[in-house]
N, CA, C and O of each residue as an XYZ file, in Angstrom:
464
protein
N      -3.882     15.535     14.823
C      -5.196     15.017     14.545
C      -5.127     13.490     14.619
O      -4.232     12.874     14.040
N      -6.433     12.663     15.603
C      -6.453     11.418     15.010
C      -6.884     10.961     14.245
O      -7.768     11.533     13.607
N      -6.424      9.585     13.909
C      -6.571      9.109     12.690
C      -8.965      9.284     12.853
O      -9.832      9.768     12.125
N      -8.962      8.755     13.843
C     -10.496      8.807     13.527
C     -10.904     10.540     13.086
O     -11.596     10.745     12.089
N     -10.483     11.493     13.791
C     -11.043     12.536     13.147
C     -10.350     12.736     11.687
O     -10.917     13.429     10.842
N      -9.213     12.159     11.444
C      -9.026     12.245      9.622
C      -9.806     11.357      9.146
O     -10.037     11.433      7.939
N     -10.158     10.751      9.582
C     -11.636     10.108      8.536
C     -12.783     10.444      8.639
O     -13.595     10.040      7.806
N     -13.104     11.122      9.493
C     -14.634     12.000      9.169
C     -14.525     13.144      9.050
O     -15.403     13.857      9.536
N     -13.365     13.756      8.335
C     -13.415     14.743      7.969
C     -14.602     14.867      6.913
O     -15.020     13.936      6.226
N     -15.065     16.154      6.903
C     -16.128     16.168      5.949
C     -15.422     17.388      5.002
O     -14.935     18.474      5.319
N     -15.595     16.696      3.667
C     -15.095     17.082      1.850
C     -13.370     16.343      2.333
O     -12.872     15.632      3.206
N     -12.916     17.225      0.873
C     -11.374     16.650      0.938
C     -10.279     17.721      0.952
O      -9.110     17.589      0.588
N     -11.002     19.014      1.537
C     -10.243     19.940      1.735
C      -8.975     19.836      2.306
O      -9.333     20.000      3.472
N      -7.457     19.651      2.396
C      -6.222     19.717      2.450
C      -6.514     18.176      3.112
O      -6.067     17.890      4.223
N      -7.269     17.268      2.349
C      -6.318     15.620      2.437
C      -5.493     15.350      1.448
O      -5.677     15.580      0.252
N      -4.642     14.893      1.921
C      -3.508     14.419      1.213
C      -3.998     12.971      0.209
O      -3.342     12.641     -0.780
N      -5.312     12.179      0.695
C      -5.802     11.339     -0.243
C      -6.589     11.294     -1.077
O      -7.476     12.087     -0.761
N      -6.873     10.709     -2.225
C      -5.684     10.191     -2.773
C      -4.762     10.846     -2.714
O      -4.740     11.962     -2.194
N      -3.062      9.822     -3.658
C      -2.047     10.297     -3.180
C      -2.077     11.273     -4.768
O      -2.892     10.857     -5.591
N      -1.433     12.216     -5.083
C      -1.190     12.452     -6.469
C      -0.717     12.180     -7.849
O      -0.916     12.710     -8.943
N      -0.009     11.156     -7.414
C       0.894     10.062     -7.946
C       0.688      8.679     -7.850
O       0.049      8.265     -6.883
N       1.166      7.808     -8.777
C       1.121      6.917     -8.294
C       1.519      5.684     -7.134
O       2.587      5.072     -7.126
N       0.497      5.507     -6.264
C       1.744      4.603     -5.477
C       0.204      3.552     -4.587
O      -0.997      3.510     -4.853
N       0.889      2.992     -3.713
C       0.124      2.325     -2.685
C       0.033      2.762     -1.461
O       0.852      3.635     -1.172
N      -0.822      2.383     -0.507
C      -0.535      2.840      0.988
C      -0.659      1.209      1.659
O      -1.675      0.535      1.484
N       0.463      0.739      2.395
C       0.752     -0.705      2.749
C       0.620      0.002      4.583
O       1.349      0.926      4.945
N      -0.332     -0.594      5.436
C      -0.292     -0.808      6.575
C       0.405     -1.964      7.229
O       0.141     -3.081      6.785
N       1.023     -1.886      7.949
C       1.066     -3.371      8.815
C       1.341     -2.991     10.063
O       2.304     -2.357     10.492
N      -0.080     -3.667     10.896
C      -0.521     -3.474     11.836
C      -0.095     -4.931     12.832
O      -0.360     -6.131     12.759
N       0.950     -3.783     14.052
C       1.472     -4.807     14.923
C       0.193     -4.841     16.393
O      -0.015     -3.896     17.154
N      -0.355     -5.940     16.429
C      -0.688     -6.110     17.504
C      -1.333     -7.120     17.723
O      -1.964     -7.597     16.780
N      -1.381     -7.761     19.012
C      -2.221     -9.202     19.326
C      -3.537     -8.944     18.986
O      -4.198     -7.905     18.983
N      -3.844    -10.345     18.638
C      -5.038    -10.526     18.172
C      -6.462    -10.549     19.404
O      -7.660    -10.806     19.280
N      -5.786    -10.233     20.314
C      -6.562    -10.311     21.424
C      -6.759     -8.801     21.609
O      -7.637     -8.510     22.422
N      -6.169     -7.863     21.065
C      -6.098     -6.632     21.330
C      -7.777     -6.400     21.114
O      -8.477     -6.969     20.276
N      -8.265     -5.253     22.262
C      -9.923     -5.108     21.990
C     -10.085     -3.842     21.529
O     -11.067     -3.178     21.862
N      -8.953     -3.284     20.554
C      -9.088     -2.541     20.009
C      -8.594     -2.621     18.241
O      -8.612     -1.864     17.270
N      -8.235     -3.806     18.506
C      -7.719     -4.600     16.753
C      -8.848     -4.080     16.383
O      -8.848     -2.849     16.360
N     -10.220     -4.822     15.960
C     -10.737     -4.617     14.990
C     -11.122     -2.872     14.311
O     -10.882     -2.434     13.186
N     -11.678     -2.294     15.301
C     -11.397     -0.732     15.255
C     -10.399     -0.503     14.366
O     -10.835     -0.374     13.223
N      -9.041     -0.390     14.480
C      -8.286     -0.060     14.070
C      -7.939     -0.504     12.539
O      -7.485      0.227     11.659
N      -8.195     -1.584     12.466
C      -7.934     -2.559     11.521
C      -9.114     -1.815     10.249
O      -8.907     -1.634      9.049
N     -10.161     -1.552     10.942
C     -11.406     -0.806     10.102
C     -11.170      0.373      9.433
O     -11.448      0.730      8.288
N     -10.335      1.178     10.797
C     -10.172      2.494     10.387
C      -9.052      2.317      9.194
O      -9.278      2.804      8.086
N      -7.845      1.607      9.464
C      -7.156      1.561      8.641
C      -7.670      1.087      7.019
O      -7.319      1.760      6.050
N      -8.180      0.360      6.929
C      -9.325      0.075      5.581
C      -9.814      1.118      5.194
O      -9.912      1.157      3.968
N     -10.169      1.996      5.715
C     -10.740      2.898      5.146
C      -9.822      4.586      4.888
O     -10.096      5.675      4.383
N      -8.782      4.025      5.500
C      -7.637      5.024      5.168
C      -7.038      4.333      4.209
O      -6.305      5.123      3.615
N      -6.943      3.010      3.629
C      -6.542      2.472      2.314
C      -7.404      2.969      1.136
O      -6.959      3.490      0.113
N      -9.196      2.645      1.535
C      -9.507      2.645      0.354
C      -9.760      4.411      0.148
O     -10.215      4.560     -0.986
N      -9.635      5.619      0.774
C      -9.508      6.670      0.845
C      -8.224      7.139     -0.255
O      -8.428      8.027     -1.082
N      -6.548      6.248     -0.126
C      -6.008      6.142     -0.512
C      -5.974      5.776     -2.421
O      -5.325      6.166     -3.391
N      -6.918      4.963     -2.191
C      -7.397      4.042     -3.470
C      -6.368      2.845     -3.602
O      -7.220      2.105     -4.094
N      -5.614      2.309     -3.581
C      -4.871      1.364     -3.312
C      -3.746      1.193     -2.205
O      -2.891      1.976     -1.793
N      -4.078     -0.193     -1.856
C      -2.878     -0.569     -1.157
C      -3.885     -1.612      0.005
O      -5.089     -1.771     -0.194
N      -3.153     -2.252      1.200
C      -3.932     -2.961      1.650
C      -3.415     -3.084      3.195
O      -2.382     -2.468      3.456
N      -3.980     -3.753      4.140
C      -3.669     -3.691      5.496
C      -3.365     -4.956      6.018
O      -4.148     -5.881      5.799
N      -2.609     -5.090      6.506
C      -1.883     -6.613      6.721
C      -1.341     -6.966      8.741
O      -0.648     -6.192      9.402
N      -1.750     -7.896      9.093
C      -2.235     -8.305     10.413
C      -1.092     -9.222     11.124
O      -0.979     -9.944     10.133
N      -0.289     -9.697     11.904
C       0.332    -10.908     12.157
C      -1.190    -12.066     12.268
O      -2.374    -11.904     12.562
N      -0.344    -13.215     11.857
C      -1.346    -14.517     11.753
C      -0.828    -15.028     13.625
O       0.323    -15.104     14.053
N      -2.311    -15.333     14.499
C      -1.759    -15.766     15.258
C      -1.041    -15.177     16.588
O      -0.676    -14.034     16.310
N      -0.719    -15.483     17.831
C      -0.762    -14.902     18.681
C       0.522    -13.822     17.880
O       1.131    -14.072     16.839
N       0.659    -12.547     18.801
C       1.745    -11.577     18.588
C       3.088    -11.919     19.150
O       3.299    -11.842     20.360
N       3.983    -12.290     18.305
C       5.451    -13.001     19.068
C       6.968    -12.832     17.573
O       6.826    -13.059     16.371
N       7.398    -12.679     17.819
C       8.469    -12.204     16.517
C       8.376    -13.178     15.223
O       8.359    -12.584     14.145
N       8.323    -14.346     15.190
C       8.101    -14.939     14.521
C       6.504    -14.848     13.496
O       6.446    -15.156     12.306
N       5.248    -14.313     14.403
C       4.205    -13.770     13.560
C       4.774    -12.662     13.064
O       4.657    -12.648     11.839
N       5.444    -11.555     13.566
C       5.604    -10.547     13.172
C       6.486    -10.471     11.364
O       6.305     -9.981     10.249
N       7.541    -11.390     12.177
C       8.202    -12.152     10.821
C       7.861    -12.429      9.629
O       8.145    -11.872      8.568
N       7.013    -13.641      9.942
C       5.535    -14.080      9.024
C       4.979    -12.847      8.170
O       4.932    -12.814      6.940
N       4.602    -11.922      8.978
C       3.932    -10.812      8.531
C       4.617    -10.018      7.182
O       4.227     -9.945      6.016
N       5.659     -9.531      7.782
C       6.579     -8.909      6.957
C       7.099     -9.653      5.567
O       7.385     -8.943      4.603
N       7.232    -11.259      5.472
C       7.826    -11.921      4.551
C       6.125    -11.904      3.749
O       6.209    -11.467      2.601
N       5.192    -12.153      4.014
C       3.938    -12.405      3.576
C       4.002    -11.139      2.575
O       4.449    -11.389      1.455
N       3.635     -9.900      2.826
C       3.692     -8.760      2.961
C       4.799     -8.713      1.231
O       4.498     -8.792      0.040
N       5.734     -8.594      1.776
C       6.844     -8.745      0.833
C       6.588     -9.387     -0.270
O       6.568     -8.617     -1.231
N       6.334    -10.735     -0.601
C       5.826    -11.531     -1.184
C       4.854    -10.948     -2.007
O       5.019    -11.091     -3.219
N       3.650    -10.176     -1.525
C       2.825     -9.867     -2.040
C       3.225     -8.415     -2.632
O       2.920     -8.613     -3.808
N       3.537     -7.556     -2.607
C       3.887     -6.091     -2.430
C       4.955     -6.076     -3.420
O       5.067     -5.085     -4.141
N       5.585     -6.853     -3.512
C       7.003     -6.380     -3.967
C       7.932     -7.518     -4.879
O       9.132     -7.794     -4.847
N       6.983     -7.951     -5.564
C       6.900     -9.088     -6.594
C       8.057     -8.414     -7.916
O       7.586     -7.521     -8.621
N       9.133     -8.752     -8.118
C       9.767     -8.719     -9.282
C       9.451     -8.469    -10.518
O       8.681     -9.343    -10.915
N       9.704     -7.605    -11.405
C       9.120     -7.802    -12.885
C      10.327     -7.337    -13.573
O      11.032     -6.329    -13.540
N      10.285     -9.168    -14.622
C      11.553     -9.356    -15.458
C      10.898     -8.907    -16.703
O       9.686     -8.734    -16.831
N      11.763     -8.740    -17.570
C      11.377     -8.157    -18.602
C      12.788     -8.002    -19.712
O      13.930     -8.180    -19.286
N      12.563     -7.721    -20.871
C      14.033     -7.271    -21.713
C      13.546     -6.260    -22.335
O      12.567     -6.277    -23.081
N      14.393     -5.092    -21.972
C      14.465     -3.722    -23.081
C      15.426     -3.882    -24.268
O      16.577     -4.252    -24.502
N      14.328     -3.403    -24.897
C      15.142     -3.575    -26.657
C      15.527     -2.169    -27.092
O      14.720     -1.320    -26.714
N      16.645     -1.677    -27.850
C      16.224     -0.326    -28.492
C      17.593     -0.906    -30.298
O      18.735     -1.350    -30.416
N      16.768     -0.606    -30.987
C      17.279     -1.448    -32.161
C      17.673     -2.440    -31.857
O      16.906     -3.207    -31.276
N      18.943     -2.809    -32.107
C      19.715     -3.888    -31.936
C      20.412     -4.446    -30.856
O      21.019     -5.502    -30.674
N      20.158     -3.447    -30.187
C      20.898     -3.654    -28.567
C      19.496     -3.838    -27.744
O      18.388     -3.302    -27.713
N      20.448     -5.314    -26.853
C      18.848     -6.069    -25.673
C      18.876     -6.227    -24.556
O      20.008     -6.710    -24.581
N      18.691     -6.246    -23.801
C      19.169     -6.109    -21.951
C      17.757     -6.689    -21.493
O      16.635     -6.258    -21.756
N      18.176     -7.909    -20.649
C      17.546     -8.370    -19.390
C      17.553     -7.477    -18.620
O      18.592     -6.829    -18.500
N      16.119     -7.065    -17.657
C      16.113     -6.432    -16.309
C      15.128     -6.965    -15.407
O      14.098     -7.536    -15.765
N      15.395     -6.810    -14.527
C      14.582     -6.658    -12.960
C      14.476     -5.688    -12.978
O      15.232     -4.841    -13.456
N      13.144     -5.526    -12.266
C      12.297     -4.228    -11.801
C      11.609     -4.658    -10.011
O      10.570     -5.310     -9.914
N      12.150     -4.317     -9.126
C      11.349     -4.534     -7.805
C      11.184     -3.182     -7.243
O      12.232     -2.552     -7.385
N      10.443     -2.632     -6.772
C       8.420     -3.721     -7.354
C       8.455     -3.622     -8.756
O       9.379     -3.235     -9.472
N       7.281     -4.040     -9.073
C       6.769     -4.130    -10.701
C       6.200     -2.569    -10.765
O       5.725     -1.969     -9.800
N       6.354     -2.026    -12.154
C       6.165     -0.665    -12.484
C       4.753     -0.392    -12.566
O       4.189     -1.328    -13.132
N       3.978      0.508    -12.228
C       2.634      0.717    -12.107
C       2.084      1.225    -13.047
O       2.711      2.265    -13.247
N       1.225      1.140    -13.823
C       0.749      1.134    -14.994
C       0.349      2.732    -14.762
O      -0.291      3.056    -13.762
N       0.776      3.719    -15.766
C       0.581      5.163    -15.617
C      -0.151      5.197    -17.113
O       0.120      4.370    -17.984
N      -1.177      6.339    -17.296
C      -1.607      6.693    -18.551
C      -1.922      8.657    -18.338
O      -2.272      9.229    -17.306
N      -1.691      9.160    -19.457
C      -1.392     10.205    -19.767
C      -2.674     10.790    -19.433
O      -2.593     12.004    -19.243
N      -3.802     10.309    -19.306
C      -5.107     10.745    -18.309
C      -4.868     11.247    -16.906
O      -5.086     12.345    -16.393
N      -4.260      9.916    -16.344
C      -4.066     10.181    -15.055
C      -3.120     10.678    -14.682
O      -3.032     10.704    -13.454
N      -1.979     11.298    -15.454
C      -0.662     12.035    -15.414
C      -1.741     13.760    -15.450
O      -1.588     14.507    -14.484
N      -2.351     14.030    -16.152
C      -3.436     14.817    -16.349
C      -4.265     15.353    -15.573
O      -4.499     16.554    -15.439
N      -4.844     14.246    -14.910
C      -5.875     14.650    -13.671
C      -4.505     14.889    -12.403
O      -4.718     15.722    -11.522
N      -3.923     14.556    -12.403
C      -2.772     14.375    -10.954
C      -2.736     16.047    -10.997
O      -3.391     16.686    -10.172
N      -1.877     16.750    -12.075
C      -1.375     18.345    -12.482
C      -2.482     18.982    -12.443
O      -2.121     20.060    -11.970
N      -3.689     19.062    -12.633
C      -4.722     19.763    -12.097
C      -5.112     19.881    -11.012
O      -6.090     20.592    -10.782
């Protein structure tokens, strides 16, 4: 199936989106900006994110050449996959940690709705 007929599917009979769990859906879309089919795609993909409910779609800046592509990926990274320091305590004993990525905020609602 293409991606355009998975988006007009009509109801949500065996889509996989949302995901059941928590997570993101990260696109990154290789192609020149001259491409006359970028924006299309770029659309459809938006709307296979927000179908998703999070996550986002990410472009090279600039003509298509390894170094945008580069760009892309470090950008991307940067944004996506941000560190979270923190110290676990349990009585008396304390530990520094890193967490990459940062942990996604879960609540026993949405642990709830997921199992149904």
């Amino acid at each position: 199936m293409s991606l355009e007929d998975f988006l007009n599917r009509t109801g949500n009979q065996g889509m996989p989106l949302p995901f059941s769990f928590p997570g993101k859906l990260i696109v990154l879309c290789i192609a020149a900006p001259n491409d006359p089919q970028l924006s299309t795609a770029v659309a459809q993909y938006r709307r296979l994110v927000d179908l998703a409910g999070d996550g986002t779609v990410h472009i090279p800046e600039g003509a298509l050449s390894l170094s945008s592509v580069q760009a892309m990926m470090k950008s991307m990274a940067e944004v996506e996959f941000v560190s979270y320091q923190g110290t676990l305590t349990c009585g008396h004993l304390t530990s520094k940690v890193t967490l990459c990525p940062t942990p996604l905020v879960s609540s026993e609602a949405t642990e709830l709705r997921n199992l149904a």
